[in-house]
N, CA, C and O atoms as a Maestro MAE file, in Angstrom:
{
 s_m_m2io_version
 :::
 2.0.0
}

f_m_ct {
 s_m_title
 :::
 protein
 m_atom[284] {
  # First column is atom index #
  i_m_mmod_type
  r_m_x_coord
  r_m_y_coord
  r_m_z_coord
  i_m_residue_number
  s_m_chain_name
  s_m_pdb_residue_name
  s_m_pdb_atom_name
  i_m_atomic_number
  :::
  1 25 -24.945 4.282 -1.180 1 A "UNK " " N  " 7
  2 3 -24.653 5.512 -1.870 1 A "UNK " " CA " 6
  3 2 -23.484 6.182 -1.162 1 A "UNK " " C  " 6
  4 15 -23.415 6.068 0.061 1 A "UNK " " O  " 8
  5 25 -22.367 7.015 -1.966 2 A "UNK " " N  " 7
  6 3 -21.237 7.027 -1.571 2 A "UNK " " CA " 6
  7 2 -21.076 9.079 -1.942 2 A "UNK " " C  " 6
  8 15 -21.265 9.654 -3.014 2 A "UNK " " O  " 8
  9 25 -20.793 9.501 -0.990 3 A "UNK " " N  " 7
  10 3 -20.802 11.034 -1.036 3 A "UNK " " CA " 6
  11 2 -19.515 11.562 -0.914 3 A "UNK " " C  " 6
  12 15 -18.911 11.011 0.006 3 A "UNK " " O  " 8
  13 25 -18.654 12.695 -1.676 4 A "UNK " " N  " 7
  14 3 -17.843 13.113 -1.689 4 A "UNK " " CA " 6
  15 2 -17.581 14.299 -0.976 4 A "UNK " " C  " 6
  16 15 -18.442 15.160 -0.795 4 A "UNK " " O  " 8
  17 25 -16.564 14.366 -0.614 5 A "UNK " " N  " 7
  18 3 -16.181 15.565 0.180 5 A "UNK " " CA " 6
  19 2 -14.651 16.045 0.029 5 A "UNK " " C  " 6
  20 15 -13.953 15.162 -0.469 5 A "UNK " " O  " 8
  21 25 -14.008 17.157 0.321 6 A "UNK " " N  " 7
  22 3 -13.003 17.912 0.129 6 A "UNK " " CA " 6
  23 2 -12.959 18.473 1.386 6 A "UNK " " C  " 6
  24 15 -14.019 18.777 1.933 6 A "UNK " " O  " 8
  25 25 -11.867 18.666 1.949 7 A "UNK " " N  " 7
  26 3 -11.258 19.205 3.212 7 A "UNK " " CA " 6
  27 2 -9.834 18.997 2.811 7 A "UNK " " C  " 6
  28 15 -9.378 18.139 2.054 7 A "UNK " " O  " 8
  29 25 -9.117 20.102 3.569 8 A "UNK " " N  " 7
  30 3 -7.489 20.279 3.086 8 A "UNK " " CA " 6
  31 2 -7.157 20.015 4.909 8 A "UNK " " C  " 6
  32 15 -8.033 20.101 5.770 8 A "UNK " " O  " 8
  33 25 -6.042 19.765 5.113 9 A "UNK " " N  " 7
  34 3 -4.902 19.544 5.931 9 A "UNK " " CA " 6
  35 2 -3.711 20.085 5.920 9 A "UNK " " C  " 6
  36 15 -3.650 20.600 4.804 9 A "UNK " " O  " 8
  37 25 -2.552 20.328 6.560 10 A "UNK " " N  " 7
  38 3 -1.300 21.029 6.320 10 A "UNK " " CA " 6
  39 2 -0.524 19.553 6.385 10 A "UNK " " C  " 6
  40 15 -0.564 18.639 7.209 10 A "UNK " " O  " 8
  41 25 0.290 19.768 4.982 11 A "UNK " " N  " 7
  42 3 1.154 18.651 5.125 11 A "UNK " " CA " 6
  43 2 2.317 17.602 6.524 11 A "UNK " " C  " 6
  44 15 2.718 16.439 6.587 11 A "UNK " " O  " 8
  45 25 2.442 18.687 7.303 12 A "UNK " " N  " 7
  46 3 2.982 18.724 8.368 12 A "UNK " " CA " 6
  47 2 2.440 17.458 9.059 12 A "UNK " " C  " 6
  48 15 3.177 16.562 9.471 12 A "UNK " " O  " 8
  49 25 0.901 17.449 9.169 13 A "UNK " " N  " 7
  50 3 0.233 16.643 10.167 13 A "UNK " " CA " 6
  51 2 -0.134 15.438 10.066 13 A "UNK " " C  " 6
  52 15 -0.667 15.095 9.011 13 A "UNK " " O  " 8
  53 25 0.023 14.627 10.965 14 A "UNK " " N  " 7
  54 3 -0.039 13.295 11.132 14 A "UNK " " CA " 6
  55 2 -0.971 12.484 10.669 14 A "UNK " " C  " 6
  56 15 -2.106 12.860 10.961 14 A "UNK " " O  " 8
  57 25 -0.901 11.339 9.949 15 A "UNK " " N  " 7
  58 3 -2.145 10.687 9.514 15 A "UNK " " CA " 6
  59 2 -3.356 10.348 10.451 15 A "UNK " " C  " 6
  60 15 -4.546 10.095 10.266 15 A "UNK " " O  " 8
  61 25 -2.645 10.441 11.385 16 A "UNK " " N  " 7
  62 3 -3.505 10.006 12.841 16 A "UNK " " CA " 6
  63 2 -4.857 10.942 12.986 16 A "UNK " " C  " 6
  64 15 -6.010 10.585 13.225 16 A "UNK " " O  " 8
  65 25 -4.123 12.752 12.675 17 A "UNK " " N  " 7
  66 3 -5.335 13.989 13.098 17 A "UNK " " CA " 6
  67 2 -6.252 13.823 11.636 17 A "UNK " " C  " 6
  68 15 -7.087 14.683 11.356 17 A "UNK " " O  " 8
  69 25 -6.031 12.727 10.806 18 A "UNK " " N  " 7
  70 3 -7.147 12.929 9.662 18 A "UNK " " CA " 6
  71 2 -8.179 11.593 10.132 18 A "UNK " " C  " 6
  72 15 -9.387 11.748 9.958 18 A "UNK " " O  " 8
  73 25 -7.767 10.512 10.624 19 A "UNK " " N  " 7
  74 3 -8.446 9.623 11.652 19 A "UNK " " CA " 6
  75 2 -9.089 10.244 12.435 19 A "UNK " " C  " 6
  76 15 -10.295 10.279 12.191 19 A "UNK " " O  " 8
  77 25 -8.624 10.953 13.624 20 A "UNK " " N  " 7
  78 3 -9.406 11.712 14.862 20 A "UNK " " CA " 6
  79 2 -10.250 12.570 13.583 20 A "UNK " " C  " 6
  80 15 -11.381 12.086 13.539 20 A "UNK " " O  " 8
  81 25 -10.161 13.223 12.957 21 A "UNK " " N  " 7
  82 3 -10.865 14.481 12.693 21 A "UNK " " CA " 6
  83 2 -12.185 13.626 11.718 21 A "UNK " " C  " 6
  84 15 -13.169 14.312 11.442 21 A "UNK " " O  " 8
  85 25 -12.155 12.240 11.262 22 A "UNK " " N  " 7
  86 3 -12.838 11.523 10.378 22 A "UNK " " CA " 6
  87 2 -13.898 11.157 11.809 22 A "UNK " " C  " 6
  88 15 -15.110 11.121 11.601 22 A "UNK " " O  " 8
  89 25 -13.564 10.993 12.709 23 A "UNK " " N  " 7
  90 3 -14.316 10.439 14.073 23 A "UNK " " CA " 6
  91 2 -15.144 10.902 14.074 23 A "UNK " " C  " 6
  92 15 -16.294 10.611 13.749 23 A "UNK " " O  " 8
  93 25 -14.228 12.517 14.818 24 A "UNK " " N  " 7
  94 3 -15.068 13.512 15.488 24 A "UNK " " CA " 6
  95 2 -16.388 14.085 14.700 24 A "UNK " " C  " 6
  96 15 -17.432 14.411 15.267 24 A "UNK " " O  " 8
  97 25 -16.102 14.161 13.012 25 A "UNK " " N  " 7
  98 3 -17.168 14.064 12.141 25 A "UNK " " CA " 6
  99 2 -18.124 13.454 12.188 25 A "UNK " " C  " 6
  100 15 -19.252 13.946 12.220 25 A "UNK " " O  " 8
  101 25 -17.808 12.022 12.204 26 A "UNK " " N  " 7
  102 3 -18.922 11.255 12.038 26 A "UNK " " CA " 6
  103 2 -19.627 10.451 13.452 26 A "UNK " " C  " 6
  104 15 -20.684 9.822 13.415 26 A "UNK " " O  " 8
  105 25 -18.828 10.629 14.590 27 A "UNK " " N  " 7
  106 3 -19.292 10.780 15.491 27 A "UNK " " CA " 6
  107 2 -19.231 8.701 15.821 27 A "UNK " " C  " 6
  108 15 -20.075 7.832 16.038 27 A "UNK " " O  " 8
  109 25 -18.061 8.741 15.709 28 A "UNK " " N  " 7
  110 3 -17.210 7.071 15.772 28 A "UNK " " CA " 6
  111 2 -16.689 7.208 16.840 28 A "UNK " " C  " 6
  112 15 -16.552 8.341 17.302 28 A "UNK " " O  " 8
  113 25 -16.167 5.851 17.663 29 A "UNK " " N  " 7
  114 3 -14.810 6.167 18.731 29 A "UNK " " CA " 6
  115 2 -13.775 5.508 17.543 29 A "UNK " " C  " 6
  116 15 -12.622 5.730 17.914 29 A "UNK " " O  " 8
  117 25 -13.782 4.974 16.597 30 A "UNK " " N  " 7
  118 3 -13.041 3.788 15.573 30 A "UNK " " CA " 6
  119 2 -13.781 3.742 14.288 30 A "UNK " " C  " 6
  120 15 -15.006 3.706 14.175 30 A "UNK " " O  " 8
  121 25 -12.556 3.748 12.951 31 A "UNK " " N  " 7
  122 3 -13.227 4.160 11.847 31 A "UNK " " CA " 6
  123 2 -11.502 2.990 11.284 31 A "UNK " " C  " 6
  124 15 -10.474 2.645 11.866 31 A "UNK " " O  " 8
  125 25 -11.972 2.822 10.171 32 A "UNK " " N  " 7
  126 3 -11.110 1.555 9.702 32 A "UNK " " CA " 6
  127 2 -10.786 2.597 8.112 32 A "UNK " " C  " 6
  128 15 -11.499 2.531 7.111 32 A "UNK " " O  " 8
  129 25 -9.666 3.412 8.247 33 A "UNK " " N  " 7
  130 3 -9.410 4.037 7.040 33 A "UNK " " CA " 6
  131 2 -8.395 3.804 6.325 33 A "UNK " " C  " 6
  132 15 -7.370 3.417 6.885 33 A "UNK " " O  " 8
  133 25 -8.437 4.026 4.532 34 A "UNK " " N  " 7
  134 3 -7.218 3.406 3.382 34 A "UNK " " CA " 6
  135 2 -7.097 4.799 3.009 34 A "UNK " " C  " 6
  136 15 -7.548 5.850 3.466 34 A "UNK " " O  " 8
  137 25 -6.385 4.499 2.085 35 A "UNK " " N  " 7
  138 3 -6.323 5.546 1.174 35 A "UNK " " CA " 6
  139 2 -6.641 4.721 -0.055 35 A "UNK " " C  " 6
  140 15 -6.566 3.514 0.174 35 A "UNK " " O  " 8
  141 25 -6.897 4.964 -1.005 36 A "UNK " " N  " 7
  142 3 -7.064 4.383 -2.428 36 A "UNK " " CA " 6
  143 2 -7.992 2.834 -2.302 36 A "UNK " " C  " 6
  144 15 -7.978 1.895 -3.099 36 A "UNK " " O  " 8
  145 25 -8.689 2.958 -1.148 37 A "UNK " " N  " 7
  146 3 -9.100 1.533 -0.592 37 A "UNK " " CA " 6
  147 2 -8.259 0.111 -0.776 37 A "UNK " " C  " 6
  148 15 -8.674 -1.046 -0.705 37 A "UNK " " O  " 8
  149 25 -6.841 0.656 -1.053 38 A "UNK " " N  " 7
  150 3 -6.014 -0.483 -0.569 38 A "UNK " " CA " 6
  151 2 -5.522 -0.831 0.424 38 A "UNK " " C  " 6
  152 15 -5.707 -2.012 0.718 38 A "UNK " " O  " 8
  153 25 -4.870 -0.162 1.163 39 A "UNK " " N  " 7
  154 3 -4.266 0.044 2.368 39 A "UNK " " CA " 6
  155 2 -4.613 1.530 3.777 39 A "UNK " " C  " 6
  156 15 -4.965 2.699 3.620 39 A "UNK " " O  " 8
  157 25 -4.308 0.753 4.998 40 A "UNK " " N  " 7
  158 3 -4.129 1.712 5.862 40 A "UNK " " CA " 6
  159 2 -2.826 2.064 6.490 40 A "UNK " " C  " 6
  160 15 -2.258 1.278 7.249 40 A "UNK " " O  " 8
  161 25 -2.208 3.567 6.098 41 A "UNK " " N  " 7
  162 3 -1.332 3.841 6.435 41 A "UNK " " CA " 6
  163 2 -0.661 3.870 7.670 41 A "UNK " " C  " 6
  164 15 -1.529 3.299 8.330 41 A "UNK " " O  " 8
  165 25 0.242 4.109 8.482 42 A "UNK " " N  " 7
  166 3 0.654 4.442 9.841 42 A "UNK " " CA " 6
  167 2 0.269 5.244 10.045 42 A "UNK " " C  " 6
  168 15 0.255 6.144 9.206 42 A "UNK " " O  " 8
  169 25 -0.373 5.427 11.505 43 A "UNK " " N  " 7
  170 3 -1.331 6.937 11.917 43 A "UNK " " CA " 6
  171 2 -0.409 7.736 11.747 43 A "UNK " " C  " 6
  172 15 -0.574 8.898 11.376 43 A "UNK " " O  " 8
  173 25 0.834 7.131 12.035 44 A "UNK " " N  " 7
  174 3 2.453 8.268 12.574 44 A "UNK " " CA " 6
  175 2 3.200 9.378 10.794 44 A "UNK " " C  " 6
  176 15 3.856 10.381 10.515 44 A "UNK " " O  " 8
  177 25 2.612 8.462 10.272 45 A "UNK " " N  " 7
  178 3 3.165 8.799 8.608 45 A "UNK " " CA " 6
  179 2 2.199 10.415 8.417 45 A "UNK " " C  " 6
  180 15 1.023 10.672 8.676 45 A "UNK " " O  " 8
  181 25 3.248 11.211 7.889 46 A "UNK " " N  " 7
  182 3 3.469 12.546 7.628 46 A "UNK " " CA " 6
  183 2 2.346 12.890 6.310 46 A "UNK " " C  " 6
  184 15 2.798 12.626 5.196 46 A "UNK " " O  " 8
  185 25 0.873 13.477 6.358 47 A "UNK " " N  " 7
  186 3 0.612 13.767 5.352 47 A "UNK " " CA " 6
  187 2 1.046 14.025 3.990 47 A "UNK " " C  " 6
  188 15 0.636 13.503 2.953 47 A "UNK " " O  " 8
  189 25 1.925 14.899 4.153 48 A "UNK " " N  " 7
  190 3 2.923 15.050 2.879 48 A "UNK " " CA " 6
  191 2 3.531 14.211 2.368 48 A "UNK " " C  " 6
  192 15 3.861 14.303 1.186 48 A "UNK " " O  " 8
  193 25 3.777 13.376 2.977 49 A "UNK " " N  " 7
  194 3 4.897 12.103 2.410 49 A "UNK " " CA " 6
  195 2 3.770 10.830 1.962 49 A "UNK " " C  " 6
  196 15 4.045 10.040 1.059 49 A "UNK " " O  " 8
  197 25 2.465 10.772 2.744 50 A "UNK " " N  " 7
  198 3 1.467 9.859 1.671 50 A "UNK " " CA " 6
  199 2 1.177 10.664 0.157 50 A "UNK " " C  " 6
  200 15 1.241 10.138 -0.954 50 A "UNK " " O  " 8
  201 25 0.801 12.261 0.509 51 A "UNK " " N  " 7
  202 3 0.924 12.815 -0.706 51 A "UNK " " CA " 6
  203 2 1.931 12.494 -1.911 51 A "UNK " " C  " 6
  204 15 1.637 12.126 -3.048 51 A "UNK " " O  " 8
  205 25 3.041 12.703 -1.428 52 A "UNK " " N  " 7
  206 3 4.170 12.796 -2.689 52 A "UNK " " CA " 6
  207 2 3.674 11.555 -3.296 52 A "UNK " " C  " 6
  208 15 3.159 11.662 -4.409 52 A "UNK " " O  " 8
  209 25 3.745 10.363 -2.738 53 A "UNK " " N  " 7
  210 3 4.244 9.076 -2.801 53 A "UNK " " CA " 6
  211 2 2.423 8.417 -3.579 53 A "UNK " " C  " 6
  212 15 2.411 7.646 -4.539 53 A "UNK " " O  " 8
  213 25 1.270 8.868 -2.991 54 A "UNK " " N  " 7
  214 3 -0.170 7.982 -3.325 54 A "UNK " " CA " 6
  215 2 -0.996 8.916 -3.712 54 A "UNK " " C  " 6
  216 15 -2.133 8.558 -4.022 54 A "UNK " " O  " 8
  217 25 -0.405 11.255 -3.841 55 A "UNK " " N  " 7
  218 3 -1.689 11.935 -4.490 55 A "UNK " " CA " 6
  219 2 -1.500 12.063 -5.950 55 A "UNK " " C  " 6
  220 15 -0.476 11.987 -6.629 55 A "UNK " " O  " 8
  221 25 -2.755 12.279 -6.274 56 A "UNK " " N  " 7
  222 3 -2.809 12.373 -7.582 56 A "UNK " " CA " 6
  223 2 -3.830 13.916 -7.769 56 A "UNK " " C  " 6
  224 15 -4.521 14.396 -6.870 56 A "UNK " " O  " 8
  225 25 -3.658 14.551 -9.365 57 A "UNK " " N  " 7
  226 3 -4.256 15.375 -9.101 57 A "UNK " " CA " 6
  227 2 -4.534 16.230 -8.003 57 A "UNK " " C  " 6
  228 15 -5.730 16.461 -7.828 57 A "UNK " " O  " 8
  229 25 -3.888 16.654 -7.373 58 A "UNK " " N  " 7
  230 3 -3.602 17.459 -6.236 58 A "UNK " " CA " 6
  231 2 -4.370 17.533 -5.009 58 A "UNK " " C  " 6
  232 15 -4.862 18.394 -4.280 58 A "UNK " " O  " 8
  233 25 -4.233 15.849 -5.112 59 A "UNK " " N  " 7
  234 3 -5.437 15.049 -4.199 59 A "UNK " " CA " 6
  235 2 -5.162 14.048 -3.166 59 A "UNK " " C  " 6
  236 15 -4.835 13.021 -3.762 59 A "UNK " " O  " 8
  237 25 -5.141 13.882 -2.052 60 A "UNK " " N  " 7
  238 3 -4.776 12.301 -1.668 60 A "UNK " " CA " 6
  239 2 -6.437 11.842 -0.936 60 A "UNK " " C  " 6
  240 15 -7.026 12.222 0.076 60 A "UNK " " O  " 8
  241 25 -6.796 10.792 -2.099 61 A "UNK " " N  " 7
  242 3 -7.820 9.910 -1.281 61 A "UNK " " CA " 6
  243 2 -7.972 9.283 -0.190 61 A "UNK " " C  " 6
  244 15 -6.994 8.565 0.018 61 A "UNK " " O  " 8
  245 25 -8.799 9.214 0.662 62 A "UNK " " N  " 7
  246 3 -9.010 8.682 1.867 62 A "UNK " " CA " 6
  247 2 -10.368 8.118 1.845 62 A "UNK " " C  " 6
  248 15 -11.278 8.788 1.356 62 A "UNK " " O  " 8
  249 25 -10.588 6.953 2.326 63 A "UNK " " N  " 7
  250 3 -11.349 6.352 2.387 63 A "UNK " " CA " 6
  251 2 -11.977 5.244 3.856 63 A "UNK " " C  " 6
  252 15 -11.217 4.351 4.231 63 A "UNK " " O  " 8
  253 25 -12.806 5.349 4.286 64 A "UNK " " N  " 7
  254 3 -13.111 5.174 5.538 64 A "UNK " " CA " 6
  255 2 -14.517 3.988 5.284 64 A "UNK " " C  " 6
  256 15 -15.319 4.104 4.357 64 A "UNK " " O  " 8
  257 25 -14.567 2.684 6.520 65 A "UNK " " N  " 7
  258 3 -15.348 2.223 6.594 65 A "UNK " " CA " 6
  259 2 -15.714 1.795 8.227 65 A "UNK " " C  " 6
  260 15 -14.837 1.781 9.090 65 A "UNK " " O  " 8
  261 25 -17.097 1.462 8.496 66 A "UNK " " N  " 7
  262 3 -17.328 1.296 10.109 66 A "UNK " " CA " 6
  263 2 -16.402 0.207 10.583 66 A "UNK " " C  " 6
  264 15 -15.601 0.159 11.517 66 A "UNK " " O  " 8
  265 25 -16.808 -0.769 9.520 67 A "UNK " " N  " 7
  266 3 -16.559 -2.010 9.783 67 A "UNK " " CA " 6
  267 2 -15.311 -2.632 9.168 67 A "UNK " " C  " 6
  268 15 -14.932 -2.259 8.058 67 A "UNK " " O  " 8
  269 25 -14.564 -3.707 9.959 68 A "UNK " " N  " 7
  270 3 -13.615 -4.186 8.813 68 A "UNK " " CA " 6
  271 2 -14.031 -4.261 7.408 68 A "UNK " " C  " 6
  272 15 -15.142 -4.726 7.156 68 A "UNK " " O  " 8
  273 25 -12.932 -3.679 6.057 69 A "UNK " " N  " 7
  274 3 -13.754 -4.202 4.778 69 A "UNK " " CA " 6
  275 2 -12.918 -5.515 4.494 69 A "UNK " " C  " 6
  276 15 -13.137 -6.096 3.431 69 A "UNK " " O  " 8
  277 25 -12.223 -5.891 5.141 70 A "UNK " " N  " 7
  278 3 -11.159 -7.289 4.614 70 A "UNK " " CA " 6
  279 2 -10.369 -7.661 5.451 70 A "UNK " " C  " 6
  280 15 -10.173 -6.800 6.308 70 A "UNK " " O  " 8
  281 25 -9.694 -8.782 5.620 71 A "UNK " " N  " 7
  282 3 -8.788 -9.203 6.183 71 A "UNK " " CA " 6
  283 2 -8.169 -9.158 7.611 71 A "UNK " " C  " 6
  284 15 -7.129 -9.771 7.853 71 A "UNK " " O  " 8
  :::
 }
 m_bond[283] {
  # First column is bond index #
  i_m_from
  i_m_to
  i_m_order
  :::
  1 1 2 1
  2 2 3 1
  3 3 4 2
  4 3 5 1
  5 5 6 1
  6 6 7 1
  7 7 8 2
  8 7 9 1
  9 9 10 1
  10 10 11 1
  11 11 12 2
  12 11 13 1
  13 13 14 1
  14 14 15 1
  15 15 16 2
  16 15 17 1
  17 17 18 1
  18 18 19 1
  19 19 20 2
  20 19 21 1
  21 21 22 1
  22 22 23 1
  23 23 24 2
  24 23 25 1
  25 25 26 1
  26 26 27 1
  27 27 28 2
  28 27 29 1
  29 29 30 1
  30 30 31 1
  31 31 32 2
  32 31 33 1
  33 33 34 1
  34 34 35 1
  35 35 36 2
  36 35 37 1
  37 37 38 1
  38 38 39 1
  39 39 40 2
  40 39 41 1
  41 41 42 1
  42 42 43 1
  43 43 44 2
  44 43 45 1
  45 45 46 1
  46 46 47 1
  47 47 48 2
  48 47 49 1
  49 49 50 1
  50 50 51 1
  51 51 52 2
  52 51 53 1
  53 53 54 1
  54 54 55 1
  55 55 56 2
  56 55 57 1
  57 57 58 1
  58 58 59 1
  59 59 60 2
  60 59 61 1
  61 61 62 1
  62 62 63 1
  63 63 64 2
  64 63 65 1
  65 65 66 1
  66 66 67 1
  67 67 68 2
  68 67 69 1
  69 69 70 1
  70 70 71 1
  71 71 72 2
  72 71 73 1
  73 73 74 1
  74 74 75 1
  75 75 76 2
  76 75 77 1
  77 77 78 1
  78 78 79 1
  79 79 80 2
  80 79 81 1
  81 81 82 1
  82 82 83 1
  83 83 84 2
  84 83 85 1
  85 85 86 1
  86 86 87 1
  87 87 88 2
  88 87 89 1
  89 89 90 1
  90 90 91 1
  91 91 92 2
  92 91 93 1
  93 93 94 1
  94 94 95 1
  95 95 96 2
  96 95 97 1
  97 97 98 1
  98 98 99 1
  99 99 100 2
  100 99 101 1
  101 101 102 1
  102 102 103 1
  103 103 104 2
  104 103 105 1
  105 105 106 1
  106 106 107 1
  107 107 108 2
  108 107 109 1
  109 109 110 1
  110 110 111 1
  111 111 112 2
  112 111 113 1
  113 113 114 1
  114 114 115 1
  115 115 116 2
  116 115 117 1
  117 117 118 1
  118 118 119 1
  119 119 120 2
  120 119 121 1
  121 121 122 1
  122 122 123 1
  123 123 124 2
  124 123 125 1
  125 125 126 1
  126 126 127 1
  127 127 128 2
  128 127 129 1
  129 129 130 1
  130 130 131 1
  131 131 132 2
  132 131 133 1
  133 133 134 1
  134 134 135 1
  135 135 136 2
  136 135 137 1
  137 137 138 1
  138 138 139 1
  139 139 140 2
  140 139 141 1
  141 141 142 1
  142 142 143 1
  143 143 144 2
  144 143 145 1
  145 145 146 1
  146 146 147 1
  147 147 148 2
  148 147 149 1
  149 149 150 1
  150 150 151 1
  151 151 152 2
  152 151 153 1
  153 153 154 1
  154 154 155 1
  155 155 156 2
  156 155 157 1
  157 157 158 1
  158 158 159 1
  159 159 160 2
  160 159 161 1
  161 161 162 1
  162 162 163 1
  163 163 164 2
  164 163 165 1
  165 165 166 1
  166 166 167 1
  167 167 168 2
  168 167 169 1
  169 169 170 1
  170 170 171 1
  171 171 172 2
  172 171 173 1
  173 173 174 1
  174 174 175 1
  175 175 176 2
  176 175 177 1
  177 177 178 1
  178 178 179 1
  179 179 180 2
  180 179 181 1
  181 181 182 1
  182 182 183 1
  183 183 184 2
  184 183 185 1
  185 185 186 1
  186 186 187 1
  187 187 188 2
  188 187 189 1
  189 189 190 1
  190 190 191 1
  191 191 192 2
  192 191 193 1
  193 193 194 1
  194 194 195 1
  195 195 196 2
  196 195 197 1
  197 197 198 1
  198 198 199 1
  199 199 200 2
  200 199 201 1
  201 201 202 1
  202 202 203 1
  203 203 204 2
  204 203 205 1
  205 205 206 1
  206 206 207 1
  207 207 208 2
  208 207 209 1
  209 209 210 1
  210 210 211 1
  211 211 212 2
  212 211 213 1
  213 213 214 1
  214 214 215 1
  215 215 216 2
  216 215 217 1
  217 217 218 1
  218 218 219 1
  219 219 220 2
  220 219 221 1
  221 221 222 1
  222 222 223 1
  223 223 224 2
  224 223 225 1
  225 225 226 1
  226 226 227 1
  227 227 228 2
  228 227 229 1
  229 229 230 1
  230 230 231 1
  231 231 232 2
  232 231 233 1
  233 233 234 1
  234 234 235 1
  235 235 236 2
  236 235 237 1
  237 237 238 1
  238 238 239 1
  239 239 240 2
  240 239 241 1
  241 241 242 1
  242 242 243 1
  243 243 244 2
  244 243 245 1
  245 245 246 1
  246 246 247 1
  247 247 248 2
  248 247 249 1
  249 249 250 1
  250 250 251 1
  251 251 252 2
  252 251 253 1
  253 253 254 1
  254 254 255 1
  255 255 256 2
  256 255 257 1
  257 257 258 1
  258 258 259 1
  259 259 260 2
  260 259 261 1
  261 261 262 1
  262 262 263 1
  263 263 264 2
  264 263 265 1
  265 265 266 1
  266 266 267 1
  267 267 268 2
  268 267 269 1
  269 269 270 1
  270 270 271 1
  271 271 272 2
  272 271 273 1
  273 273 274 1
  274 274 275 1
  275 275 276 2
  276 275 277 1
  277 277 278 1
  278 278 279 1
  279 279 280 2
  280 279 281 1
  281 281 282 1
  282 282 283 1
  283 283 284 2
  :::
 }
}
């Protein structure tokens, strides 16, 4: 079973502090995250710029698993 959640970020910040902040949540040292469950971005890549480029609806998905899901 799969639960939704909403939290905002300032575009400014690094993909990396939505990793750390996915951790510190769930209480991980390592969390294996996509966006759109295709890909994982560069921690270094600029919120805003996955936005422009992968949000929709004034949204950018993120998606997180413990374990490798592939490859």
């Amino acid at each position: 079973m799969s639960s939704t959640y909403v939290w905002q970020i300032s575009g400014t910040e690094k993909f990396a502090n939505v990793i750390d902040f996915l951790c510190r949540l769930l209480h991980r040292e390592t969390l294996f995250v996509f966006l759109h469950n295709s890909f994982s971005p560069n921690p270094d890549e600029l919120v805003i710029d996955l936005y422009k480029n992968f949000g929709f609806d004034g949204k950018l998905v993120v998606n997180y698993a413990n374990t490798m899901a592939w490859g």
